[in-house]
KETIGU-463097 format. One record per residue: residue number from 1; residue in three letters; x, y, z of N, C-alpha, C, O in turn. Coordinates in nm, 4 decimals, m for minus. Example, Ala and Ser with C-alpha at 12.3 -4.5 7.8 and 13.67 -1.06 7.14 Angstrom:
<vexdos>
+---------+--------+----------+----------+----------+----------+----------+----------+----------+----------+----------+----------+----------+----------+
! lumdren ! drenfi !     n_c1 !     n_c2 !     n_c3 !    ca_c1 !    ca_c2 !    ca_c3 !     c_c1 !     c_c2 !     c_c3 !     o_c1 !     o_c2 !     o_c3 !
+---------+--------+----------+----------+----------+----------+----------+----------+----------+----------+----------+----------+----------+----------+
!       1 !    ALA !   1.3190 !  m0.5690 !   0.7800 !   1.2300 !  m0.4500 !   0.7800 !   1.3200 !  m0.3300 !   0.7800 !   1.4236 !  m0.3319 !   0.8465 !
!       2 !    SER !   1.2850 !  m0.2250 !   0.7080 !   1.3670 !  m0.1060 !   0.7140 !   1.2900 !   0.0030 !   0.7870 !   1.3409 !   0.1138 !   0.8039 !
+---------+--------+----------+----------+----------+----------+----------+----------+----------+----------+----------+----------+----------+----------+
</vexdos>
This chain:
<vexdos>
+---------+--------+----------+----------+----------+----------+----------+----------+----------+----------+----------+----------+----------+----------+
! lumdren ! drenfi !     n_c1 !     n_c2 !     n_c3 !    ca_c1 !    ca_c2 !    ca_c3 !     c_c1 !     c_c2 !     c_c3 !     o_c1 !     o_c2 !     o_c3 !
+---------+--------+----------+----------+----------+----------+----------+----------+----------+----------+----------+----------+----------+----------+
!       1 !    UNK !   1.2091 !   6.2855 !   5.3664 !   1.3104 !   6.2503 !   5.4643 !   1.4276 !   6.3473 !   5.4512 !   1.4713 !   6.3906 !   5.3446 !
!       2 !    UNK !   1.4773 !   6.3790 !   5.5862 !   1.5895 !   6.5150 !   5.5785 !   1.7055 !   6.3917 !   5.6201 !   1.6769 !   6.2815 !   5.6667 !
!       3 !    UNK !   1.8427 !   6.4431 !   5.5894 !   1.9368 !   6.4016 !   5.6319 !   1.9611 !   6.4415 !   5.7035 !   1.8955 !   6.5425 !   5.7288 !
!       4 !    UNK !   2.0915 !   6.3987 !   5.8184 !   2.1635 !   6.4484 !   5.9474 !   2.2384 !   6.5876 !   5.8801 !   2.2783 !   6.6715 !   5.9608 !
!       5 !    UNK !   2.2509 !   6.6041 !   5.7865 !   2.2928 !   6.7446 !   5.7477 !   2.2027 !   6.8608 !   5.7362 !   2.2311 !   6.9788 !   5.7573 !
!       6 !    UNK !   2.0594 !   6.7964 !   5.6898 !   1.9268 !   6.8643 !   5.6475 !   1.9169 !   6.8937 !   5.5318 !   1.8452 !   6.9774 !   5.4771 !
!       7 !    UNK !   2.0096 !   6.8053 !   5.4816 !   1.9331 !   6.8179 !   5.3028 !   1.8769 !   6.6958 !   5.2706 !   1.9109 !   6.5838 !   5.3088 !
!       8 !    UNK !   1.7691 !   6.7355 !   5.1814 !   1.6753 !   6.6335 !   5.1027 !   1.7647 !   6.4755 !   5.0650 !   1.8759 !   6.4990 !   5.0178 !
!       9 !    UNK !   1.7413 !   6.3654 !   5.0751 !   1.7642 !   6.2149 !   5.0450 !   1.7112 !   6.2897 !   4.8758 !   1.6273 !   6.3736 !   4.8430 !
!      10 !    UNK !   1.7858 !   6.2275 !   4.8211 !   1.7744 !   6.2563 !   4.6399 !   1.7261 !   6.1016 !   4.5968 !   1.7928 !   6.0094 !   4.6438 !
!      11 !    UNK !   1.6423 !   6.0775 !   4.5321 !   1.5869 !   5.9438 !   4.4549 !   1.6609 !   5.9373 !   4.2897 !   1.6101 !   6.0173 !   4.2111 !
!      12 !    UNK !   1.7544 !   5.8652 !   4.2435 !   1.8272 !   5.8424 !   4.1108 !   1.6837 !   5.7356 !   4.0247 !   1.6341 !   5.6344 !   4.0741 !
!      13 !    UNK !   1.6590 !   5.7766 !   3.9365 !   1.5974 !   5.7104 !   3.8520 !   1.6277 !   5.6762 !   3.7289 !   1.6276 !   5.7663 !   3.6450 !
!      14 !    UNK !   1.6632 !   5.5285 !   3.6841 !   1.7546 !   5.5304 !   3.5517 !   1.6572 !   5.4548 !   3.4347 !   1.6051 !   5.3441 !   3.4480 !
!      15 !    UNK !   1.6484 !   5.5273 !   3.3391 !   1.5435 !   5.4083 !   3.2609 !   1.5976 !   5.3139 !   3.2566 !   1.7134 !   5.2962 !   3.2945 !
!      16 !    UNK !   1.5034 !   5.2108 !   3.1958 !   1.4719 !   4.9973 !   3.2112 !   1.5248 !   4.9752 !   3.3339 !   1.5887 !   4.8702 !   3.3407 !
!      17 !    UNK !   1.5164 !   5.0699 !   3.4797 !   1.5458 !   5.0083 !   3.6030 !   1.4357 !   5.0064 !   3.6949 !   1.4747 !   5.0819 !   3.7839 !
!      18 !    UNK !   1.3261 !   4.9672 !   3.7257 !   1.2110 !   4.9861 !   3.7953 !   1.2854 !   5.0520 !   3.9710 !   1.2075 !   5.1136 !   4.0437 !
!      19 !    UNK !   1.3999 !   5.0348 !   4.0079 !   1.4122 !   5.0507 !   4.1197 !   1.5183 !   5.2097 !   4.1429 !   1.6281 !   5.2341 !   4.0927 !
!      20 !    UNK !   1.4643 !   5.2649 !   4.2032 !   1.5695 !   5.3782 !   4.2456 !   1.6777 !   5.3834 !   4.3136 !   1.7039 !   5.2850 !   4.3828 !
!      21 !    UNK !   1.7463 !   5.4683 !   4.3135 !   1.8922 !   5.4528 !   4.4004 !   1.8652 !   5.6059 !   4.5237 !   1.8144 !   5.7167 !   4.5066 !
!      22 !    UNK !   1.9093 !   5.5587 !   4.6075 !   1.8626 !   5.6477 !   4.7014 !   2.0058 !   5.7455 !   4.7396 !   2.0978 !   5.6637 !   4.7416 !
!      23 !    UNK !   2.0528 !   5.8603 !   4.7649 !   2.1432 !   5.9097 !   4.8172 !   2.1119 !   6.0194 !   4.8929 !   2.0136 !   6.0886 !   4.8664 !
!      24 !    UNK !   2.1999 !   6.0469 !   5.0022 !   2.1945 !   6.1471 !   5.1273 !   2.1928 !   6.3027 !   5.0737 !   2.1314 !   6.3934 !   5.1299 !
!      25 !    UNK !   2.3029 !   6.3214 !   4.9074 !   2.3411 !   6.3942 !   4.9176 !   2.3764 !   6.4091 !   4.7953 !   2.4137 !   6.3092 !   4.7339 !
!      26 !    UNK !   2.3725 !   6.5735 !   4.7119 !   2.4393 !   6.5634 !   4.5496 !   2.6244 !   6.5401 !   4.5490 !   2.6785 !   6.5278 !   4.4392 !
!      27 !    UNK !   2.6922 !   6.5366 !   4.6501 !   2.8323 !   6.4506 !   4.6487 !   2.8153 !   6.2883 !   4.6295 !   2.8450 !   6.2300 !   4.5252 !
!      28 !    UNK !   2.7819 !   6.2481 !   4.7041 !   2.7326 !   6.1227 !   4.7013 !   2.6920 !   6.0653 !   4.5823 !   2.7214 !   5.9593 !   4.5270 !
!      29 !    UNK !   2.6062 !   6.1724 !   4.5496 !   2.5231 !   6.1366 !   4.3786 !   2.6391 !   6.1061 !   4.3054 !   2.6787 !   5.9968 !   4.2651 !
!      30 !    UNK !   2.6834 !   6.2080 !   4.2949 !   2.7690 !   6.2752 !   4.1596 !   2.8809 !   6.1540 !   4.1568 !   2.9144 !   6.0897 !   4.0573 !
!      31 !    UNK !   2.9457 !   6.1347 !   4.3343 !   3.1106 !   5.9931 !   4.3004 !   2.9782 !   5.9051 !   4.2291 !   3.0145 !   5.8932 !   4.1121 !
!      32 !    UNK !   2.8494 !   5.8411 !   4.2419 !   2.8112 !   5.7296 !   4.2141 !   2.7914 !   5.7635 !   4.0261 !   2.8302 !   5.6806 !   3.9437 !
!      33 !    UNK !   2.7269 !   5.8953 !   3.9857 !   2.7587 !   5.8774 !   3.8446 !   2.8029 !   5.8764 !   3.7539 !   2.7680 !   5.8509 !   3.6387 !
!      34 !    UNK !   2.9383 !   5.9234 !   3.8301 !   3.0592 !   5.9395 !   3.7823 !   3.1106 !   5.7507 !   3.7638 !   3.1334 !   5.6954 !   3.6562 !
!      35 !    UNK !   3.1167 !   5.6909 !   3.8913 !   3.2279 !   5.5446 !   3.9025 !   3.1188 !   5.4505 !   3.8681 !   3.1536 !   5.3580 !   3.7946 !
!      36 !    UNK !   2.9962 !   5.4533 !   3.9043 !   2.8911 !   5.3158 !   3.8593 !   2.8492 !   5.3508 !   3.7095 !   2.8781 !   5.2896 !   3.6067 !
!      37 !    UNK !   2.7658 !   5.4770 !   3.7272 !   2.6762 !   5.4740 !   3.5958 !   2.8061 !   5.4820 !   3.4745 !   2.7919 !   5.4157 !   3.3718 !
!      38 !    UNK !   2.9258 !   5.5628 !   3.4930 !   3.0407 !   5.5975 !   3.4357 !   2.9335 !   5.7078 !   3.3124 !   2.9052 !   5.6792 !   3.1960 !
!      39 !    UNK !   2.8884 !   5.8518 !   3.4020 !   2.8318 !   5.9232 !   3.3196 !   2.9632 !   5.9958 !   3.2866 !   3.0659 !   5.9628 !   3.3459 !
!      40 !    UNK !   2.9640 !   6.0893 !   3.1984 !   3.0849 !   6.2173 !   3.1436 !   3.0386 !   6.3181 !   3.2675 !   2.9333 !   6.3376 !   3.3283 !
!      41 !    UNK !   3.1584 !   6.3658 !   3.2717 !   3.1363 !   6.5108 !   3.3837 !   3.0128 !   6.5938 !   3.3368 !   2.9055 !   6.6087 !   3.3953 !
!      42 !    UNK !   3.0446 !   6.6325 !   3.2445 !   2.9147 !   6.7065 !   3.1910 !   2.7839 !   6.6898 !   3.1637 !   2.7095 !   6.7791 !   3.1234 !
!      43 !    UNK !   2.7488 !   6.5598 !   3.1878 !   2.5833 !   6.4918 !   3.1931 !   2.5951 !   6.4859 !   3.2976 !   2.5173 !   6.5654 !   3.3503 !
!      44 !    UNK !   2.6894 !   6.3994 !   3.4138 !   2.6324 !   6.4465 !   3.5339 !   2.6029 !   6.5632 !   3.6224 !   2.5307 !   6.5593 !   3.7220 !
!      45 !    UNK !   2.6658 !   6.6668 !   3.5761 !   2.6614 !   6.7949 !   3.6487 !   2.5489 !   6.8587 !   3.5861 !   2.4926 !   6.9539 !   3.6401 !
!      46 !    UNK !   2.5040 !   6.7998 !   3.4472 !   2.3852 !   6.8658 !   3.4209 !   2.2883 !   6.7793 !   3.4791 !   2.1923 !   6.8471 !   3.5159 !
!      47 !    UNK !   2.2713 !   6.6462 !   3.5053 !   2.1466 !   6.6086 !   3.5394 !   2.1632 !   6.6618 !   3.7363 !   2.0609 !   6.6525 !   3.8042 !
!      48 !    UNK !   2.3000 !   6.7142 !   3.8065 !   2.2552 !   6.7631 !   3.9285 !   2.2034 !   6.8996 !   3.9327 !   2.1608 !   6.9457 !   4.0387 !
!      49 !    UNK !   2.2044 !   6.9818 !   3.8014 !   2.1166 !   7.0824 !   3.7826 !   1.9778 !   7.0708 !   3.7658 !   1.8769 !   7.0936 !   3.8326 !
!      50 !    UNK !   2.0086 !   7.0238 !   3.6446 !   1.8362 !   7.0315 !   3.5932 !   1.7365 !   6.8767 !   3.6351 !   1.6185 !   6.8602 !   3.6039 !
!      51 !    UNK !   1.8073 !   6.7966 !   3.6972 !   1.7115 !   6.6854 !   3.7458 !   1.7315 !   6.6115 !   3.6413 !   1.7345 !   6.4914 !   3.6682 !
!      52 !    UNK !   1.7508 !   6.6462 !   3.4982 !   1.7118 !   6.4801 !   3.4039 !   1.8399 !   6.5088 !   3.3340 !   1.8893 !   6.6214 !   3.3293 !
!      53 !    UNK !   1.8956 !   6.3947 !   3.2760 !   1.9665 !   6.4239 !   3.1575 !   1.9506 !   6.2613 !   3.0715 !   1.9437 !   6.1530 !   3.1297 !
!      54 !    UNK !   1.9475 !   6.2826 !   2.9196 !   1.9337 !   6.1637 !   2.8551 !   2.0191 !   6.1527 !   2.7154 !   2.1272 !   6.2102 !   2.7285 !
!      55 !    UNK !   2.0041 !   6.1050 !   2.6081 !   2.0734 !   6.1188 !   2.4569 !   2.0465 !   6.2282 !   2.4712 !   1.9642 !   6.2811 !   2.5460 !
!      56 !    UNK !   2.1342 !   6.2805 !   2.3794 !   2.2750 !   6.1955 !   2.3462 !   2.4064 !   6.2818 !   2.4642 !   2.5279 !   6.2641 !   2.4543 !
!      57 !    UNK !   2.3651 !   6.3365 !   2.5269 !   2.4066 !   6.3245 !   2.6580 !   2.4764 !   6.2050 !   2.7201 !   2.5987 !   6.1912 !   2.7199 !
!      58 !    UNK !   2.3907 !   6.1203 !   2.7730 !   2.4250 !   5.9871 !   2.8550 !   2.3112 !   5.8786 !   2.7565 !   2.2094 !   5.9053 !   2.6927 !
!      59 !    UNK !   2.3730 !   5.7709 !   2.7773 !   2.3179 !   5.6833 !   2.6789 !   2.1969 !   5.6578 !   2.7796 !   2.1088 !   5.6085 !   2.7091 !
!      60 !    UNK !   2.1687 !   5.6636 !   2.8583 !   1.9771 !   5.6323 !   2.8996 !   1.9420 !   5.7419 !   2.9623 !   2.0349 !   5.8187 !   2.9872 !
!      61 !    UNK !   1.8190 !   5.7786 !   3.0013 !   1.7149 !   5.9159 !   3.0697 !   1.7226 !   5.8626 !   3.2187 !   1.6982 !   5.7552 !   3.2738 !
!      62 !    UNK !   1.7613 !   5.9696 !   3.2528 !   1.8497 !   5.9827 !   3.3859 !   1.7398 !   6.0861 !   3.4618 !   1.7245 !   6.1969 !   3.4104 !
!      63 !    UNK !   1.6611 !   6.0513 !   3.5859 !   1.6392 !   6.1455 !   3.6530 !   1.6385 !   6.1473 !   3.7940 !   1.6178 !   6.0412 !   3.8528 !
!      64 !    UNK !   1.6659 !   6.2950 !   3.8840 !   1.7083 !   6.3002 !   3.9979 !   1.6059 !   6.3672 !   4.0673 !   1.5542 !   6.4566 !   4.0002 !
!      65 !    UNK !   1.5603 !   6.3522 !   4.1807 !   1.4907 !   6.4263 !   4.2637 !   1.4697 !   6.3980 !   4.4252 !   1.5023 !   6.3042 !   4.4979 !
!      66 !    UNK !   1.4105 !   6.5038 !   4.4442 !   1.4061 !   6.4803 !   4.6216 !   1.3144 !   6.3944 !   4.6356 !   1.2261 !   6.3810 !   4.5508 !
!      67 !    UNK !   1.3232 !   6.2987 !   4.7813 !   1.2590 !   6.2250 !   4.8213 !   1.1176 !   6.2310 !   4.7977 !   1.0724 !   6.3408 !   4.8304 !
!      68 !    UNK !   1.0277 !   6.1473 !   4.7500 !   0.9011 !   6.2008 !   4.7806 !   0.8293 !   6.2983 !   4.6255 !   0.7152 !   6.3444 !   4.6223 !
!      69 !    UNK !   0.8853 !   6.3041 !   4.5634 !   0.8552 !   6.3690 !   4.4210 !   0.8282 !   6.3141 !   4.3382 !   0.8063 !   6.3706 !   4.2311 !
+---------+--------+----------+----------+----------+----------+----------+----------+----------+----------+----------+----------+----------+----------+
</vexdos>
């Protein structure tokens, strides 16, 4: 699925959560793991790089990807 912008819908996957979090967009991502998950700047900007981040990073395994992956 493309957004009205044409970038990829991103799927948040957090371990012990069976359900994903869906977002339009890596802004979007980033206010949510910043104010919900309350990740550190620096785990979240690494998991919008590299897709995962976990310990001792952020206290659970964090992964991000495009819709459909």
């Amino acid at each position: 699925m493309i957004s009205d912008q044409g970038l990829p819908w991103l799927d948040l996957r957090v371990e012990g959560d069976p359900h994903p979090r869906r977002f339009d967009g890596q802004a979007t991502a980033l206010q949510y793991l910043l104010r919900v998950e309350r990740l550190s700047a620096d785990a979240a900007h690494e998991l919008l790089e590299r897709g995962e981040v976990g310990p001792p990073a952020a206290r659970r395994a964090y992964t991000l990807r495009p819709l459909g992956q």
